[in-house]
N, C-alpha and C positions, 0 to 999 in steps of 0.2 A: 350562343357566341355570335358576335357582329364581325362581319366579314371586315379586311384591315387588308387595304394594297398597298401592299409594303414594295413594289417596283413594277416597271416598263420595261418589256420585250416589245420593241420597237423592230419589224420584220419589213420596215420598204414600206408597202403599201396598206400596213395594216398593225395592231398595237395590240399587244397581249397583257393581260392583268391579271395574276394568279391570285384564286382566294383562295383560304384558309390550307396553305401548304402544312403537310403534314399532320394536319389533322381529320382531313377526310380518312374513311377504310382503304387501305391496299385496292387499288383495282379503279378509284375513284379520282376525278382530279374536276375541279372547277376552274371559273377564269370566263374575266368579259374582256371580250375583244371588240376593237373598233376601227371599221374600215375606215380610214381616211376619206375624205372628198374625191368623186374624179377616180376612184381606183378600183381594183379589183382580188380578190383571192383565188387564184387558177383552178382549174379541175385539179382535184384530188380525190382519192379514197384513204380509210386507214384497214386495217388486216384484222385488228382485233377488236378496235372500239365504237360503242354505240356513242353517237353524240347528237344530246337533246339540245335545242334552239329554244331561249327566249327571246323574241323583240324587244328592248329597250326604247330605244331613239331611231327614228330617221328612216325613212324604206330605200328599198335595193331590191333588184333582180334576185332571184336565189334558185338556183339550179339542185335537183336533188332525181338522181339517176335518168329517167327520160321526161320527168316532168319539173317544169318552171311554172316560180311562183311568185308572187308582187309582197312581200316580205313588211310588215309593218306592225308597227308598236304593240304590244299583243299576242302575238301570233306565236305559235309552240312547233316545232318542228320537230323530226326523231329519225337522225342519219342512223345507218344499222351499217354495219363492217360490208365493205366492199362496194357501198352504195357510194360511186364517183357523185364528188357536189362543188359548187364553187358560187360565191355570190361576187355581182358585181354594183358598186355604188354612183348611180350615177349623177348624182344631187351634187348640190353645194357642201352639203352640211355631212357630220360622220353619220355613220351606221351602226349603230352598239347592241351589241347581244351580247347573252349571258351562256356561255354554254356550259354544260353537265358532261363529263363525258365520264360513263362508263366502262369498264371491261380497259380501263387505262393501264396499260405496262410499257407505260413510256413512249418514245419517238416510233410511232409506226405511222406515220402518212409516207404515202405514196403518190410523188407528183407527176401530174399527167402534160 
């Protein structure tokens, strides 16, 4: 099945793209998201879900519990519940990643 972004969560400083809703398993949710130019995504954690990082486009600062990373096209990241993270983009241009998140039971970010 070919992923189909069928709309825009548009969140201020950063843009959300849900794939293949309601077709992942229970527990499962996809979506690229793209920092805008100039912005940032705050410290957060979430309670219950793992979320995997792909790089797409563009590098950014990316914070993941005590260690920071230079974030680029490529690169695979694997946030784990409670592990506070935040990227910030300091470029011209957006920041797009793909993220995977598992162990998903909906809204559980916690901002810091």
């Amino acid at each position: 099945m070919k992923a189909e972004i069928s709309k825009a969560i548009d969140r201020g400083n950063y843009i959300k793209y849900p794939l293949f809703e309601r077709e992942l398993p229970e527990g499962s949710y996809a979506q690229i998201v793209e920092i805008k130019p100039k912005s940032r995504v705050g410290k957060h954690y979430h309670k219950f879900q793992y979320e995997l990082f792909y790089i797409i486009s563009g590098e950014a600062k990316l914070g993941i519990g005590n260690e920071e990373y230079h974030a680029k096209p490529g690169d695979i990241y694997l946030v784990k519940p409670g592990d506070v993270h935040w990227v910030e983009n300091n470029s011209e241009e957006s920041f797009k990643l793909l993220v995977v998140k598992l162990n998903f039971r909906g809204e559980d970010t916690v901002w810091l």
